[in-house]
N, C-alpha and C positions, 0 to 999 in steps of 0.2 A: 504494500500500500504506500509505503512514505515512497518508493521510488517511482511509483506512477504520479505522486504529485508532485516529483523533484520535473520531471519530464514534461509535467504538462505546464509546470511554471517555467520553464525553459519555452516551450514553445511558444506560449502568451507570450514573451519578451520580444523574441524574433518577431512575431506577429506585429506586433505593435509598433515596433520599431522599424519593420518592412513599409509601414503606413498605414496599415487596416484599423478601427478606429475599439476603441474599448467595447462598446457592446456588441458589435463582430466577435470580439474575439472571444468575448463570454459568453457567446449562444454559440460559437463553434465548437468551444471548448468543454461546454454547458460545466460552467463554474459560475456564481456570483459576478456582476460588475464590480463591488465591492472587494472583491478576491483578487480580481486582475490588477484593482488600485493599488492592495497593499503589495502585490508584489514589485508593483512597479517604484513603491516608496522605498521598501528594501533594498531596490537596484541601487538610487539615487542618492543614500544611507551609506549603505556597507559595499558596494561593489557589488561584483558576483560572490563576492566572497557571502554576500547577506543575505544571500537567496537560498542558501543552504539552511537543510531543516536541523535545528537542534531538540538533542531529546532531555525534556526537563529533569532534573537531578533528581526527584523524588524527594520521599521522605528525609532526611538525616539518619543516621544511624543513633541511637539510643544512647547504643555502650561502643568505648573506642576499640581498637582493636586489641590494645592491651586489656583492657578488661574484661573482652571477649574469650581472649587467651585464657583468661584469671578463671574466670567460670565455669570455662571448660573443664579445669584443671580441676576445680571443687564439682565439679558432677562426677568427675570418674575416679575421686577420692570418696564420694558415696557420701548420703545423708545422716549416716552415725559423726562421722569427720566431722559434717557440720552443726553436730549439736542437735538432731533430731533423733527422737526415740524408733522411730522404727526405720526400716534400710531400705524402702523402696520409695523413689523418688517419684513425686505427686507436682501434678503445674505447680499447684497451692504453694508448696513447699519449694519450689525452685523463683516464684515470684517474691515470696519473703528473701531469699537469700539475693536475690538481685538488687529490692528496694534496700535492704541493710547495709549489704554491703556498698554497692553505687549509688544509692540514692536517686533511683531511676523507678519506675514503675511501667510494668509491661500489662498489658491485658491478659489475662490468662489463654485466652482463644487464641492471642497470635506467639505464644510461648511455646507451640508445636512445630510453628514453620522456624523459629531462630533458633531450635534446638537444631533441628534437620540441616538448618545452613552451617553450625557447627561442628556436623561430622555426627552427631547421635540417631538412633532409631528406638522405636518403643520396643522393648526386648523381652523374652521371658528367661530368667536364669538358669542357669546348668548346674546342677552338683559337681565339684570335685574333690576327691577323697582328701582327708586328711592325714593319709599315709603316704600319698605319695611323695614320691623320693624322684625330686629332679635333678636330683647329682648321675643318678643310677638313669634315666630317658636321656638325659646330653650323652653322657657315655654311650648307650647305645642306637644313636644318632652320628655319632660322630666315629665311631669305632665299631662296635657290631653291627651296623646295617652295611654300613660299604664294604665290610667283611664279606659279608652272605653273599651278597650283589655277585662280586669280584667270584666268589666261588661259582653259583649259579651259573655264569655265564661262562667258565672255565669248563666246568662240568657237561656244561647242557645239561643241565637239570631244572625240571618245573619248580619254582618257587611257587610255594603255596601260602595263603593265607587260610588258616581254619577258623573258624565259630560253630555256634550252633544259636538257633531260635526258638521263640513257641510263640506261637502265634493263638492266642485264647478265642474261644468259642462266644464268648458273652461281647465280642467285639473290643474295638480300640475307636477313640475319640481323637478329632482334629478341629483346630482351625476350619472356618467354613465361611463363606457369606451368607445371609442372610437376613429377613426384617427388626428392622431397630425392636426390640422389645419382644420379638416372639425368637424364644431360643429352641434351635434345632434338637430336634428329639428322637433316637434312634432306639428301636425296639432291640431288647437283650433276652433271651434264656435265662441269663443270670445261673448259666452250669460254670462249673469253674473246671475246665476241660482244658487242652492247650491241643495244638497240632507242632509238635515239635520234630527241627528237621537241622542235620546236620549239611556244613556246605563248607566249600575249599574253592579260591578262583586264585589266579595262575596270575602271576604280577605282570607279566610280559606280555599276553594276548589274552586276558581275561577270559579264558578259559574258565568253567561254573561248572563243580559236580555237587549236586545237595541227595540227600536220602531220609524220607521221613522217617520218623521213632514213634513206637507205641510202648506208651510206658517211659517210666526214667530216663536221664539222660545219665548213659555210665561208661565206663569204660567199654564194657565186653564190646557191645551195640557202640562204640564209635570204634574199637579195632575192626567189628567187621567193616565198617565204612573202608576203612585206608585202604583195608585189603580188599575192597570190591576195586579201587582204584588205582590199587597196584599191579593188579589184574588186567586192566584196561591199557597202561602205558608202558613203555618201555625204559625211559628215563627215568633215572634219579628221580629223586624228589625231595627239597629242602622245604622243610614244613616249618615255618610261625603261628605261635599258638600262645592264649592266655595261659593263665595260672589254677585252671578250674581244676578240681579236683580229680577227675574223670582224666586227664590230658596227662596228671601225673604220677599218679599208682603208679604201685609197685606191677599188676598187672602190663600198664601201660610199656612201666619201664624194660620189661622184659619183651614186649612186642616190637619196642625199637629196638634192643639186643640183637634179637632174630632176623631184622629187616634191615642189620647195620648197612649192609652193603649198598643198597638202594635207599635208604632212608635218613636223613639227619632232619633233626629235631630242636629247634632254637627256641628259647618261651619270649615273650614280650615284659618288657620291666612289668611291674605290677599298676595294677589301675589305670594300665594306659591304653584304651579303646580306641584311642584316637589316633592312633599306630597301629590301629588293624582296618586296613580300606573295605570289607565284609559288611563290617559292619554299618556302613552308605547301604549295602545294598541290602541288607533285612530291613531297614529305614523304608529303602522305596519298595521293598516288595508290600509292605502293610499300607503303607499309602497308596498303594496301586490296588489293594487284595481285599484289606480289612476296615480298612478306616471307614465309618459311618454306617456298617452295613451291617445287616440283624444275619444271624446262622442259626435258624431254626434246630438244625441236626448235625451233629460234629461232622459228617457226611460233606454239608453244603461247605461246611467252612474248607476242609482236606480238598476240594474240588477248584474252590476258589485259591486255594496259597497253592495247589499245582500246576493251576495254570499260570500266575505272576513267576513261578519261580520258571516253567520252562519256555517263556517268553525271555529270559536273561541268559538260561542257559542257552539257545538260538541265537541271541545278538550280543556276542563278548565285548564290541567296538561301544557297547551303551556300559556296559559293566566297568569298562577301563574306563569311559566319562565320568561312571559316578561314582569308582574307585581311586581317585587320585589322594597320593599321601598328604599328609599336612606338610607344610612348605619345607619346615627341616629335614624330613625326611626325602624329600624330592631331591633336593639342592646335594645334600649327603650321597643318593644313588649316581 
């Protein structure tokens, strides 16, 4: 728009100034007489220089940019830092700390979008253990993973990631749109049943083997897994795995004794889920499978988590999308 009226005030000049008379050129131009005046004032004003359209400065800014800085810095120091009893940060409570400390006052309504221009989103938090030990994830980040790496591809061997899931009968709840005031309501069984299924994908061509479980998840019933899949390949296999109890029995330990020759076995620091890329995709298999949907009969539900899971096993190129490591881990391979 503003360059269709940069053009058509160019033209009224030349017009005008060819000889044709002002209301010519505002009924060819179909602009105001009044239009063509002031352009013409502008000419004889500012040059051509004044015919150029300037875009009004707006509002001021409230807070300067250091202050802006300051702000930032006290939101993601969290609301106990600043003398508030509870830890989740509320407009309310971020407009106090604004007028206190700057002596500025925001409307609570427009305290969404200068959060957003500061780099913040409305977020729900994440548990992280308080055992974890981030001396022992650097170390194996920076030393056991480019270890593995360097062997795997020395080897030709399938790098594997394992887990396991359950996927529950009485359904799983998501995020959803929906009408202001009428909250999404999904029918349950209310059976506390699970459809639990082990899986292993292949760091290099996301490669996916999973195999349902009835019943516990134990050792026995994950050795026959490996061994259905050691059965199927002929390469090595370098396998990362939690700390589950099932992964490291004495059972276990003697089933990688047995399978030295084809099998090495590496565990993940503890608590660190976020170092096994698997676990993306039981993420999207329930979002694809579970999320919002009623399962009358453990049946509907086993029918639906086999078809999400061998829609992933068919596309490995979607598995490697949405198995990407956390960025140290990346940088490190």
């Amino acid at each position: 728009m503003g360059r269709w009226h940069d053009i058509t005030c160019r033209l009224a000049i030349l017009a005008v100034t060819d000889g044709q008379s002002c209301d010519d050129v505002a009924r060819t131009l179909r602009v105001t007489l009044k239009t063509v005046h002031q352009w013409l004032r502008r000419l004889l004003i500012g040059g051509l220089t004044g015919l150029q359209r300037h875009k009004p400065p707006g509002r001021p800014a409230k807070l300067t940019k250091t202050q802006r800085d300051e702000l930032a810095a006290l939101i993601e120091a969290g609301p106990l830092q600043a003398g508030f009893a509870s830890a989740c940060w509320r407009s309310p409570m971020i407009q106090q700390v604004i007028q206190e400390r700057f002596g500025v006052f925001y409307n609570v309504f427009y305290l969404a979008q200068l959060l957003k221009n500061l780099g913040f989103s409305y977020q729900k938090a994440a548990f992280v253990s308080d055992h974890l030990d981030e001396e022992k994830r650097h170390a194996w980040c920076t030393t056991t993973w480019p270890r593995i790496v360097t062997q795997a591809k020395a080897q030709q061997a399938l790098l594997l990631f394992g887990d396991a899931a359950s996927f529950p009968q009485w359904g799983t709840l998501s995020y959803t749109w929906a009408r202001r005031g009428h909250q999404p309501m999904v029918k349950t069984s209310g059976k506390r049943k699970g459809d639990k299924v082990f899986g292993l994908i292949e760091y290099f061509t996301g490669r996916f083997w999973y195999q349902g479980q009835e019943g516990r998840l134990n050792s026995e019933a994950y050795m026959a897994f490996l061994t259905r899949v050691l059965e199927q390949v002929t390469h090595p296999l370098i396998l990362i795995q939690d700390g589950a109890k099932y992964h490291t029995s004495a059972a276990m330990q003697r089933f990688c004794a047995l399978h030295t020759e084809r099998l090495t076995v590496f565990q993940l620091p503890s608590y660190s889920p976020d170092y096994n890329p698997i676990e993306k995709l039981w993420k999207k298999v329930k979002k694809e499978g579970t999320h919002l949907q009623y399962f009358p009969t453990f049946e509907a539900l086993t029918d639906k988590v086999e078809h999400a899971l061998l829609k992933f096993a068919n596309t490995p190129k979607e598995i490697l999308s949405l198995c990407s490591l956390p960025t140290e881990l990346a940088q490190a391979a």
